[in-house]
C-alpha positions, 0 to 999 in steps of 0.5 A: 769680768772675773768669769771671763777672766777665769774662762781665758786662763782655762782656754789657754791652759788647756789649749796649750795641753792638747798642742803637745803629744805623749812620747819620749824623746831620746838625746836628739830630741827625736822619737819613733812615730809608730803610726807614720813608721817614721822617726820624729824630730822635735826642734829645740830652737 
């Protein structure tokens, strides 16, 4: 029971890091996506 326990924690965990991407964002919560050449938004909602 305490292993998979410990394998959920760590699955969520990491799963939650690989969902979010490095770059920072400006005031409206946008940044440039140099792959695409387009500018990028992030809703706050």
């Amino acid at each position: 029971m305490k292993k998979t326990l410990i394998v959920v924690i760590l699955f969520t965990f990491v799963s939650s890091i690989t969902l979010a991407h490095p770059g920072k964002t400006d005031a409206e919560g946008c940044h440039n996506d140099h792959k695409t050449k387009t500018r990028h938004c992030h809703s706050t909602n």
